[in-house]
N, C-alpha and C positions, 0 to 999 in steps of 0.2 A: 293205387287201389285197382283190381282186377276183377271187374263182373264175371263170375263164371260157376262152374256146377263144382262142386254140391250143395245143396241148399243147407245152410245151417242154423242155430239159435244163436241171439245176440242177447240177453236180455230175455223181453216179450216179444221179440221183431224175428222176422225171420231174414237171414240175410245169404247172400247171394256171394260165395267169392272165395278170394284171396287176399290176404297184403302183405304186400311187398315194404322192405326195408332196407334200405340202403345206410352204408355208412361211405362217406367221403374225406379225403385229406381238404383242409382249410387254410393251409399256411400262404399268406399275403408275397411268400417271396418264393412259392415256386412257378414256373412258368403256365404249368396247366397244374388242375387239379385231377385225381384219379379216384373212382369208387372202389375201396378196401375192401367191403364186405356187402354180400348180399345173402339176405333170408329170405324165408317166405312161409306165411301158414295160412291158417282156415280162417275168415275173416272174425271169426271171436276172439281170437288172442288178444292180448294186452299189449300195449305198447311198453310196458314194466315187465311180461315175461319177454318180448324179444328182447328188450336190454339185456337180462339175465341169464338169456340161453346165449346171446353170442357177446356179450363185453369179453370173454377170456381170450376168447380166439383171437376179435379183433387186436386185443393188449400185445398178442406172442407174435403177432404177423407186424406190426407198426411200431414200437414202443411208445403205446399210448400213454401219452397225460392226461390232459384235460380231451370233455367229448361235452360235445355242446347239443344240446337236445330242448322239444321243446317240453310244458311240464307234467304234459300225460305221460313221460316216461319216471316221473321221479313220484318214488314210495322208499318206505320203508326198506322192500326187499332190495331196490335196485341201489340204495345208500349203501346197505351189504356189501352187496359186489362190489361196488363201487370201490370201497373201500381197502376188499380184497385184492381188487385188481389194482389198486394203486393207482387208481383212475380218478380225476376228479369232476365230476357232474357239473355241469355250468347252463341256467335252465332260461332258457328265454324269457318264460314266462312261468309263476305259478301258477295252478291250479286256484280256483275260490278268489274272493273279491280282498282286495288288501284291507286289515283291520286300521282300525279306528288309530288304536295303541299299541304301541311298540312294546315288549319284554327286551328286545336284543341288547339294551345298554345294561339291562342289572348284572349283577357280577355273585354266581352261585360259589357255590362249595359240591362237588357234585356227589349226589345223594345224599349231602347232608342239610345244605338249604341254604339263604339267599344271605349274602356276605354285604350286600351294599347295593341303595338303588343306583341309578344311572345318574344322580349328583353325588355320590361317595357318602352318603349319610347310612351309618348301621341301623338296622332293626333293633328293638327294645326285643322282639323273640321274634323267632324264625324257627320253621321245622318243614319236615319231609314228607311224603306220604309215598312212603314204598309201594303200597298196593295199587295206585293210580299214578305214579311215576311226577307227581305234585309237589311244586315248590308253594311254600308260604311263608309272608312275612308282615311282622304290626312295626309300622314306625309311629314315633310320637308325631302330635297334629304339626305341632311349632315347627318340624324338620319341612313339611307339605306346604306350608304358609308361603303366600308372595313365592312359590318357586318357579322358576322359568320354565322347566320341563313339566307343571303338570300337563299341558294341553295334550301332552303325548304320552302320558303317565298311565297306567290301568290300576293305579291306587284307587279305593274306593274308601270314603270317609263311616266310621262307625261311630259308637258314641263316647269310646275312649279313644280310641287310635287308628290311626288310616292303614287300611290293610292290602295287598296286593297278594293273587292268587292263581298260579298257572302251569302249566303242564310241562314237562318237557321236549314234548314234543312241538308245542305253540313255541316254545323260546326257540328251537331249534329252525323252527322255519320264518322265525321275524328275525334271527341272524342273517340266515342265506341271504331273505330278502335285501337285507343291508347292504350284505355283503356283493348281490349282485346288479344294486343301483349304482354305484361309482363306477367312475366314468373308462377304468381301465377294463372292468367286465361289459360295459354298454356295448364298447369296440369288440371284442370278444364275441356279445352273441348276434350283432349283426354278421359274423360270417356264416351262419346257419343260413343266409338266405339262399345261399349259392345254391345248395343240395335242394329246392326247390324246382330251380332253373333246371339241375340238373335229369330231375322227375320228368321236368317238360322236351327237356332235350331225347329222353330215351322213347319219348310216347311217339317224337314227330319223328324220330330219325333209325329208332332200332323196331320200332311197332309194340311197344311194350303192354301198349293196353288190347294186343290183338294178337290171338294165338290162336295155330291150327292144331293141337293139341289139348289133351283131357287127362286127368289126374295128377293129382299133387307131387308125386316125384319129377314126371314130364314136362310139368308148371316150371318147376323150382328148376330143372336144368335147363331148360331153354331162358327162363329169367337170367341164367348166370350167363348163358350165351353174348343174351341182350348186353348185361352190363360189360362184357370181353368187350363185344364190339365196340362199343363205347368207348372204354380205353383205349383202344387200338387206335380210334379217330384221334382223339388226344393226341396221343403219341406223333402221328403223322402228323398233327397241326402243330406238334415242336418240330419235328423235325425241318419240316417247311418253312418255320418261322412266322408261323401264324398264330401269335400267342396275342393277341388286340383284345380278343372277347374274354380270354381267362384271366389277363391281369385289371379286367374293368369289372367284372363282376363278381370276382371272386377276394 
């Protein structure tokens, strides 16, 4: 982040700047790592439009797979891209506090409604709700009884049958979630920590947080200077054989 003119809105805050965005290579078996891509805008952008204004470019320049971010960059739109670019999101951390209850084990029908909770028992009915993107389903009580998953269950007892009730969009992100506890994605998003280091390398050694220049194109091209140089030291520190610090923290 870059304290600088012009003064903007955030919100109700008035804020002061630029941010800066970097992307980085993360792979555990190259000698150094190198930053790919650099943006920059007025400090109200989203961390969801810079994913979306630059995942393409990134993707044609690297052939990107997987891009490891933390979870202010994952919405809806950036699933999009995402998706389009053939990139796959992989999120440190979500957004909001983790629920109670899991949906990610039911097994839908998609947009026609819920095929089986998360112990394989069918619903007596099940239906959709197109206008609100809504799954719903009644199981009998006896299926609910003594089961091992209720404590994780979001079934709620009625006065004929236990019924569960949830969005598409809630199932979609108690999957991720699952999907990005186990222990092969744990490994995965500690490599995000590097590109931290790397924030702190450009402030002490390129002056990144200090600039004799004013306005946002001037910004933005002395920013991409910063992060050349930066590679360039990389580079020298393989060629020298000074690769200690990139294979320990990266």
């Amino acid at each position: 982040m870059m304290k600088m003119q012009p003064i903007v809105k955030k919100g109700s805050k008035a804020q002061k700047g630029y941010s800066v965005n970097i992307s980085e290579t993360s792979n555990p078996d190259n000698p150094a790592q190198m930053i790919t891509d650099v943006s920059l805008d007025a400090n109200i952008n989203s961390d969801v439009n810079f994913l979306n204004n630059r995942l393409a470019d990134i993707n044609n320049k690297t052939d990107l797979e997987k891009l490891i971010v933390d979870g202010a960059y994952y919405g809806s739109d950036s699933k999009k891209t995402a998706q389009i670019n053939k990139t796959e999101l992989i999120l440190t951390t979500l957004t909001g506090q983790d629920p109670k209850y899991s949906t990610a084990e039911f097994k839908l029908k998609h947009k026609e409604g819920i095929v089986a909770c998360p112990m394989g028992k069918s619903p007596v009915k099940d239906k959709y709700l197109n206008s609100s993107d809504t799954y719903a389903a009644w199981f009998e009580k006896g299926d609910c009884r003594n089961c091992t998953y209720q404590d994780k269950c979001p079934v709620t007892e009625q006065k004929k049958n236990m019924t569960v009730r949830f969005k598409k969009k809630r199932y979609d992100r108690d999957r991720l979630r699952d999907k990005h506890s186990t222990n092969e994605y744990q490994l995965l998003k500690r490599l995000r920590a590097a590109v931290e280091g790397t924030f702190s390398a450009l402030k002490r050694s390129q002056g990144l947080d200090q600039f004799k220049v004013c306005g946002k194109l001037k910004v933005r091209c002395t920013t991409m200077y910063k992060a050349l140089g930066y590679n360039i030291k990389q580079l020298v520190r393989i060629l020298n054989g000074d690769i200690r610090t990139c294979l320990s923290t990266r």
